[in-house]
C-alpha positions as CSV (number, residue, x, y, z in Angstrom):
1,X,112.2,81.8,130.1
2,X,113.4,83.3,126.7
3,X,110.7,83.1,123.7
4,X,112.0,81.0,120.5
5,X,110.8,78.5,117.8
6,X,112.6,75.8,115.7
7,X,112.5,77.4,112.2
8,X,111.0,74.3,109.4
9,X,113.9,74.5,106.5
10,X,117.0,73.7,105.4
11,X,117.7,77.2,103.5
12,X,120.6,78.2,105.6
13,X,120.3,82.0,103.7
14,X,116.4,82.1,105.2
15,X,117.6,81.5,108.4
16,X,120.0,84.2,108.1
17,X,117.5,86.7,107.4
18,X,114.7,85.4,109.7
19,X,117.1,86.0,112.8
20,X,118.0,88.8,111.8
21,X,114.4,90.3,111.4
22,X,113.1,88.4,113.9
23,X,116.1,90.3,116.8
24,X,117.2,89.7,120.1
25,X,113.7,88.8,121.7
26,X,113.5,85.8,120.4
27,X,115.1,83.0,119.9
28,X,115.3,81.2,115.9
29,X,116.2,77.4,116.0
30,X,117.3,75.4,113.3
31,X,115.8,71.9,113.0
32,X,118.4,68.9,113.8
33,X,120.5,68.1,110.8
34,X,119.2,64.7,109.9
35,X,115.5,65.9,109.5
36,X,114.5,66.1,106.0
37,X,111.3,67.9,104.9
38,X,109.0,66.7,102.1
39,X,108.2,67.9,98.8
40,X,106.2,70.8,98.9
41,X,103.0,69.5,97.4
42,X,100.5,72.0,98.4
43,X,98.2,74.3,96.3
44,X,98.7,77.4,98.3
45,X,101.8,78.7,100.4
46,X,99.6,78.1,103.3
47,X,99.2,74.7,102.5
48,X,103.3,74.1,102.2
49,X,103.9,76.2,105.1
50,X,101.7,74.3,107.4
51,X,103.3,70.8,105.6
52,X,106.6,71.9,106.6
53,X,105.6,73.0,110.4
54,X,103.7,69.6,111.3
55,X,106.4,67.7,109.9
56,X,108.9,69.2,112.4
57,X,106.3,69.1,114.9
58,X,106.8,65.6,114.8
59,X,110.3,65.5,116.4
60,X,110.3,68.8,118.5
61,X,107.5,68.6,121.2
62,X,105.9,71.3,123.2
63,X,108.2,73.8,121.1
64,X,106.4,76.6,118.6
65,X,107.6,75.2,115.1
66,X,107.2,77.8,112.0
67,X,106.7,76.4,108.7
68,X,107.8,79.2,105.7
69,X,106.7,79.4,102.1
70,X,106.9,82.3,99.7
71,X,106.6,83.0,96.1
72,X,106.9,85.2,93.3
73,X,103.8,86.1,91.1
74,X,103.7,87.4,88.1
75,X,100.9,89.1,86.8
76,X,101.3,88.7,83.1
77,X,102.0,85.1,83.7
78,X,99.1,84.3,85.8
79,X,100.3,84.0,88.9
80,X,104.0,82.4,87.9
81,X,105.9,80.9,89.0
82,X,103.9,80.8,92.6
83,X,104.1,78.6,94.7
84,X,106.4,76.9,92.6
85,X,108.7,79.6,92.6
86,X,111.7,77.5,93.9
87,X,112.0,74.9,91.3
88,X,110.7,76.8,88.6
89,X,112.9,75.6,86.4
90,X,112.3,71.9,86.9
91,X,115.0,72.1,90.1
92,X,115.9,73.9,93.1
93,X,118.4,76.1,91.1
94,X,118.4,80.0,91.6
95,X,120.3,80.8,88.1
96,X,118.1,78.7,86.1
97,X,114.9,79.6,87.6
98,X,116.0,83.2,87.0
99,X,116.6,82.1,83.3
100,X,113.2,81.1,83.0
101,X,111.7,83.8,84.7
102,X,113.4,86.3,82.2
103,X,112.6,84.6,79.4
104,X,109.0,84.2,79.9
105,X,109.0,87.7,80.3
106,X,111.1,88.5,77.0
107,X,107.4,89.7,74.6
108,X,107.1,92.0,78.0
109,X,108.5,95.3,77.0
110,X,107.2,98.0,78.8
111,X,107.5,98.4,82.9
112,X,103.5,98.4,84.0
113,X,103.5,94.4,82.2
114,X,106.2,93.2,84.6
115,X,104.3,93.7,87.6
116,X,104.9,91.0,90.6
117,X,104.4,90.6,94.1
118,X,106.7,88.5,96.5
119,X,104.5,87.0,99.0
120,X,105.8,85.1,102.0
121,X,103.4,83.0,104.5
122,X,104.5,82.1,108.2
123,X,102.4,79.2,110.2
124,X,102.9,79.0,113.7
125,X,102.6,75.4,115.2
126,X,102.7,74.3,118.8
127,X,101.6,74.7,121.9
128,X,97.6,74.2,120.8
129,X,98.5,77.3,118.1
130,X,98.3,77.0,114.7
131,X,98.1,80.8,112.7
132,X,99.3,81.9,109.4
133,X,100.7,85.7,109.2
134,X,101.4,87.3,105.5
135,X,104.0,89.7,104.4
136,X,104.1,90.8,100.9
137,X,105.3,93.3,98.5
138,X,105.2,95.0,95.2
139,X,107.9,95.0,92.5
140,X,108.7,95.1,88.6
141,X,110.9,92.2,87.0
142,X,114.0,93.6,85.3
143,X,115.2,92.9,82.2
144,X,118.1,91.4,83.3
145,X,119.2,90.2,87.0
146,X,121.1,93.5,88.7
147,X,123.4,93.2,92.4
148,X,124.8,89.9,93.9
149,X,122.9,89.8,97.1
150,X,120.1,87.9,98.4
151,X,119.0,84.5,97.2
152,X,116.2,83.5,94.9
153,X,114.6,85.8,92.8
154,X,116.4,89.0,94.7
155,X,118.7,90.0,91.4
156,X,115.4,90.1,89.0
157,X,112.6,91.8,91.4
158,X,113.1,95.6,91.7
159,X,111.4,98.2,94.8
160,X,110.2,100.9,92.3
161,X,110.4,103.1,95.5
162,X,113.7,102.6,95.9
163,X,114.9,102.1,92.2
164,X,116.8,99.0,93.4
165,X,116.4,94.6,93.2
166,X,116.3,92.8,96.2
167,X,120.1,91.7,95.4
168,X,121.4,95.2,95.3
169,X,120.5,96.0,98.9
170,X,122.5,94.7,102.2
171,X,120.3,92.7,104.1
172,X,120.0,94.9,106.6
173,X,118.0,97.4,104.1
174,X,116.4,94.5,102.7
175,X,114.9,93.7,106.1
176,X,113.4,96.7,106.4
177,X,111.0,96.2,103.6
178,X,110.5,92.8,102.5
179,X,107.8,90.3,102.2
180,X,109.4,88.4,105.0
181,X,110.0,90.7,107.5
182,X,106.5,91.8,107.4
183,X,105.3,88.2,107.6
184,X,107.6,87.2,110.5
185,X,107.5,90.8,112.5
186,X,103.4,90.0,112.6
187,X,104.6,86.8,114.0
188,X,107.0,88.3,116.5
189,X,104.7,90.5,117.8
190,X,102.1,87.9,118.5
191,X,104.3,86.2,120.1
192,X,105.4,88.7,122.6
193,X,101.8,89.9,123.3
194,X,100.6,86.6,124.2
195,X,103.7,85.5,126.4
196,X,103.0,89.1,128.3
197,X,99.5,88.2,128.8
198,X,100.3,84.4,129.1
């Protein structure tokens, strides 16, 4: 029987990019259409990750359920915007959270004061399981957003590596590297070891 979980979100674009990290090995699942999640009212992306798996958990028995949060965070701004990074502006609006973001960062002139780290956090649910796996990575905030890919903060949060934002690489290079993937190819791969061994 084929491997797969019901992914806990609504955000068609991080579905997109799971599956596509997550492969052919497993199968991703999106939650029925007239489940609605909660407001995210944890103090910690662990916290809103694990509030977003049990409340799927709730309708899909004896299924593996994933719950997702990530954030951006800032260093000059203390950790901003966080776990609040989605409706950083007061709403769930990419643009205007960017807005925000950028102007925050305005007095910030030089590139080693823009410092931030995307961090995503994946909990596993179901089947007695419940485990948290981290991805992250390191970036600068531009001065202004740059490419048209990607969702979020993607246009604002460069790879200094690479030279590049989020939004100016396909997803398929974007996959290689991000916060996700490394989050969700942890989970993947606990996954497959303990269904071999299982």
């Amino acid at each position: 029987m084929k491997l797969c979980f019901y992914l806990a979100t609504k955000n068609k674009n991080k579905v997109i990019e799971v599956k596509d990290i997550i492969g052919d090995e497993i199968e991703v699942f999106l939650p029925p259409d007239f489940i609605e999640f909660p407001e995210e009212i944890g103090n910690t992306l662990e916290e809103n990750a694990y509030i977003k798996a049990l409340h799927l958990s709730k309708y899909i028995i004896d299924e593996y359920i994933v719950g997702e949060d990530s954030g951006l965070f800032v260093e000059k701004l203390n950790g901003l915007p966080g776990i609040i990074s989605a409706r950083f502006s007061g709403e769930r609006n990419d643009k205007k959270n960017i807005e925000k973001l950028l102007k925050m960062m305005e007095k910030f002139k030089r590139k080693e004061d823009r410092k931030g780290k995307f961090i995503t956090i994946a909990c596993l649910l179901g089947k007695g399981e419940k485990r948290f796996f981290k991805g992250e990575i390191e970036g600068i905030i531009t001065f202004q957003p740059r490419g048209t890919n990607g969702f979020g903060y993607d246009p604002v949060f460069e790879i200094p590596e690479i030279g590049k934002t989020f939004a100016e690489l396909s997803l398929e290079e974007k996959n290689k590297i991000s916060h996700r993937t490394k989050a969700f190819l942890k989970l993947k791969d606990y996954l497959i070891n303990k269904h071999k061994t299982g």
